[in-house]
N, C-alpha and C positions, 0 to 999 in steps of 0.2 A: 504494500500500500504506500500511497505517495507521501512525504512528510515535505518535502518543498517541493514550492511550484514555480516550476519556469519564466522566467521572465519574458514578456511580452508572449506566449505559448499560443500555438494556432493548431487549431483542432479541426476537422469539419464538422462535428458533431458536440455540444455541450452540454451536458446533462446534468440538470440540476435537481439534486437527492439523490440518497445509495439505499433508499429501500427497494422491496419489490418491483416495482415500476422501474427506477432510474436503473435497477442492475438488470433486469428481462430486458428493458429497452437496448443497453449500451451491448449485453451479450452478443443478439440480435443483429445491430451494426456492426458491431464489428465483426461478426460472422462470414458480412458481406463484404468487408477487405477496408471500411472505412476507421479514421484514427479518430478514436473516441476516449473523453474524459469525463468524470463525476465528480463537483462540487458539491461535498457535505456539511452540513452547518455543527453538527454533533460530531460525538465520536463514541463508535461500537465497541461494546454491545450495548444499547439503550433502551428501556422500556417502550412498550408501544403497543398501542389495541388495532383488532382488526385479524384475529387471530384463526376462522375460521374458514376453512376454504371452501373451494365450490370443486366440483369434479374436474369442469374447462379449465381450470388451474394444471391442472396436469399437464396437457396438452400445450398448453403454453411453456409449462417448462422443458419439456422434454425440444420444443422447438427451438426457446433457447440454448441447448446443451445442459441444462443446469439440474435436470429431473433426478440422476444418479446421485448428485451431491446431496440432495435432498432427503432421498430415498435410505440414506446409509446413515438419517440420525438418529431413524427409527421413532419416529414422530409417530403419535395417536392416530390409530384409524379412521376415519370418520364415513361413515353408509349412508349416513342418514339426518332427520333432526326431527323434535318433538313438538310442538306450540299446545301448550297447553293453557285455559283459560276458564276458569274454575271446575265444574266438573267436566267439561266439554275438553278431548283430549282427541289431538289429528298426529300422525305420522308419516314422515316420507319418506320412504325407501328410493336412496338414488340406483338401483339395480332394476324396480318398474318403471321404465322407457320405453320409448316406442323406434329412439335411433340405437345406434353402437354405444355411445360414448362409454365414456369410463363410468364405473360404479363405483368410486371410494374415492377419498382423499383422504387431505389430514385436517389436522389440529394441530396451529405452529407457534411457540411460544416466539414472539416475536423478536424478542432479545437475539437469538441464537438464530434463528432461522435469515434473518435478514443480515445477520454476520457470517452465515455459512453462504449466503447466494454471494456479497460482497469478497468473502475470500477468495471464490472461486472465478468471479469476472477479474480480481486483480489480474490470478495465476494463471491467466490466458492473456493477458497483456493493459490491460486496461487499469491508467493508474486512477485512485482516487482520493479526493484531497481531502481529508476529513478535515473537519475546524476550520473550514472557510467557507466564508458565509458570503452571496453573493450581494450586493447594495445595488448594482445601477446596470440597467439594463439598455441599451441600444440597438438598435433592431432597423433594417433595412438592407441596402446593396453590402453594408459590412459589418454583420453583425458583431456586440461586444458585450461584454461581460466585465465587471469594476468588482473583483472579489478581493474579501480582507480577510486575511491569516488570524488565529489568533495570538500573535502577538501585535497586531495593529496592521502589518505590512499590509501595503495593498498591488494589486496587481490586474493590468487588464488583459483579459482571455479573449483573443479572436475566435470567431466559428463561422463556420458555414450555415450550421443551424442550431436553435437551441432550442432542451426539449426541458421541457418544465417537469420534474416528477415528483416535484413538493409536498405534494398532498395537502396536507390545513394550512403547510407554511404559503400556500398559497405565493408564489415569489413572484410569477411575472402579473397576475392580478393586480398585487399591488403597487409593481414598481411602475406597469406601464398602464395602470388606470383602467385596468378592465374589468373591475368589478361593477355587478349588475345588481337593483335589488330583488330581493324576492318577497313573496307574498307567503310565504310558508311558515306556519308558530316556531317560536323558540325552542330548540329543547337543550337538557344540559344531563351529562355523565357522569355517573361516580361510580367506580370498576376499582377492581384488585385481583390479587391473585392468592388464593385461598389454598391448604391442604387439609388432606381426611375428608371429603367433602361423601356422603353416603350415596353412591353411583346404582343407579339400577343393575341387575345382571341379565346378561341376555345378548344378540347380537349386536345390538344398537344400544349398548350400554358407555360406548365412545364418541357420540354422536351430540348432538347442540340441543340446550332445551332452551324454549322459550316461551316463560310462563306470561302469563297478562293479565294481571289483575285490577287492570283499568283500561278505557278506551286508549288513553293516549299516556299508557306507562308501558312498560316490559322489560322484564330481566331476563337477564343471559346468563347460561350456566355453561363453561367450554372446558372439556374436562381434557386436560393431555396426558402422554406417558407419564407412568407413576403415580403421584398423587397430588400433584399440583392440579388446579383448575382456575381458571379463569371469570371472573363472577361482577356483573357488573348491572346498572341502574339508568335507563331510560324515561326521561320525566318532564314534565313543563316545569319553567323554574320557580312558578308558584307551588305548585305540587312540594316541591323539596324545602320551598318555606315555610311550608306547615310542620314538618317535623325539629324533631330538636336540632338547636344549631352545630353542637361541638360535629362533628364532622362525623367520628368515627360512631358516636351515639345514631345521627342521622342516614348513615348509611346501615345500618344493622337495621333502625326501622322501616326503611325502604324496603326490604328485603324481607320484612315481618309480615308487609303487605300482602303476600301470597303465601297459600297455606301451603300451596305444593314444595316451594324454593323453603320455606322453614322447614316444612320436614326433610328434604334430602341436607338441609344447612346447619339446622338449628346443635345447638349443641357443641360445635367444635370450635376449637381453638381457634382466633381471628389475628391476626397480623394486627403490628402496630403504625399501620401505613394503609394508607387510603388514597384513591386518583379522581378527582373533578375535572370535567371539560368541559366548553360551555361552545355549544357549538353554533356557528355564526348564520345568520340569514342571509347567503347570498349566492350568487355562479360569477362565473365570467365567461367569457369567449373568446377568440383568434382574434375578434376581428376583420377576417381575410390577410393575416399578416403570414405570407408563405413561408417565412423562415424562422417561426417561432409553432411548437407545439406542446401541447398540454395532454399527458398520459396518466393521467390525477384524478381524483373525486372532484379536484378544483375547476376542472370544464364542464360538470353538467351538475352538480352538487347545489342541490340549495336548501341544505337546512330542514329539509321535513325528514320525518323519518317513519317507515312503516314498520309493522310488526314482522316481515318477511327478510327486512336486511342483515339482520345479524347471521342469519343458516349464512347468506350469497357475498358477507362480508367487503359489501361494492366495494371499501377502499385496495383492497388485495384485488380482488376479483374483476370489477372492473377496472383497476389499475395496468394489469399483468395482460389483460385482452387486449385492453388499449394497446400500451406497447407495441405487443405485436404490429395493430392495424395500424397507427404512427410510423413505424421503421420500415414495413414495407411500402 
């Protein structure tokens, strides 16, 4: 991985973010012989939600190159998912189709899954620059990029094209004024990652629940290898002001809200750490700007959420398709 970056460096290809997206994307191009780079504002392994796949994830990686790395961490099965909502309980089995596709994926703890796809675009050639955060964008006959290191340095990246894979960092939205509003309610997040959590048994005991114990609430249960899970709270941000304020109090009665999520929860041991995310009402667009692309939830995202996104986890899912249909 890259620890300095070139001065004045000219790319045809500049990729901003090294999750999902930004590493399907860069694998992808450079597959086809072009010289590609990845500006990261972080640095891996970092927390991150969004953890559950769709089956077309597969096939996206396998297109990448990237499927084997994947395969060998030995990540949670996932068949299926559950939505449950008071006594009324649906199941879907990804194996009843009507095409080929695949019938299984995973469950990726994101920390690790998004450092294992980054290790492996490195070690095919593609450097990438963690801890530089991109500030100013230019865009036309010669596109540019104003990235600052963290120690302050700053440097401009030429490209031929630049592919936005930011996700919430939403980069080129806001640098180049493309934010749109939307008409879709607020909602806000509070997730963690839980162990002992009491998993159904059976074939779909790896598989996503998602209970609903109100029109516009639902929790997510993402259970991975071992005994970690992933567990989190979909809500209007009035809803979460009714409860108690200290955080870790309010997230536990969140979660009290459904009788189904306290009994496979209730009872165990809770982490002394908690995640809120408040997530924004907006999209954006190209434009029509040929040399700028967005492989993100940032190009058609606005803020509302249904009770079916958590199984299709649009920011992985449709992230990683994008990609694809971006690069080629």
């Amino acid at each position: 991985m890259a620890d300095e970056l070139r001065p004045s460096a000219q790319y045809d290809v500049a990729v901003i973010g090294a999750g999902p997206a930004g590493t399907t994307t860069a694998a992808l191009l450079e597959a086809s012989g072009l010289d590609v780079a990845i500006f990261e504002r972080s640095r891996f392994p970092r927390f991150c939600i969004g953890e559950s796949l769709l089956p077309i994830c597969n096939d996206v990686l396998r297109e990448a190159g990237l499927f084997d790395v994947v395969a060998a961490r030995g990540y949670q099965v996932k068949t299926g998912a559950v939505f449950l909502r008071g006594r009324d309980r649906c199941e879907f089995d990804f194996a009843e189709q009507f095409g080929d596709g695949a019938t299984w994926t995973w469950q990726v703890p994101r920390a690790d899954f998004d450092k294992v796809l980054a290790e492996a675009v490195c070690a095919r050639g593609v450097p990438i620059f963690f801890e530089h955060t991109v500030t100013k964008v230019d865009v036309g006959a010669a596109p540019r990029l104003t990235v600052e290191a963290r120690d302050g340095r700053c440097e401009e990246v030429n490209a031929r094209f630049i592919v936005d894979a930011s996700g919430f960092g939403r980069v080129l939205p806001r640098l180049l004024d493309l934010e749109e509003p939307s008409d879709q309610p607020l909602r806000q997040a509070m997730f963690t990652h839980v162990r002992g959590d009491r998993r159904p048994k059976g074939a779909n005991s790896g598989g996503v629940v998602i209970d609903i114990p109100d029109p516009d609430v639902w929790i997510w249960i993402i259970p991975f290898a071992g005994e970690r899970s992933s567990v989190g709270v979909v809500a209007p941000p009035e809803w979460f002001d009714a409860l108690p304020s200290d955080p870790s109090a309010r997230f536990r009665a969140a979660l009290g809200a459904a009788t189904a999520t306290q009994a496979r929860l209730g009872g165990m041991p809770w982490p002394s750490f908690q995640r809120a995310a408040l997530r924004m009402r907006s999209s954006a667009s190209s434009q029509g700007r040929p040399s700028i692309g967005q492989s993100t939830t940032a190009s058609t995202w606005r803020g509302g959420w249904t009770p079916s996104e958590p199984t299709s986890t649009p920011g992985t899912t449709g992230a990683s398709t994008r990609s694809s249909l971006r690069s080629r």
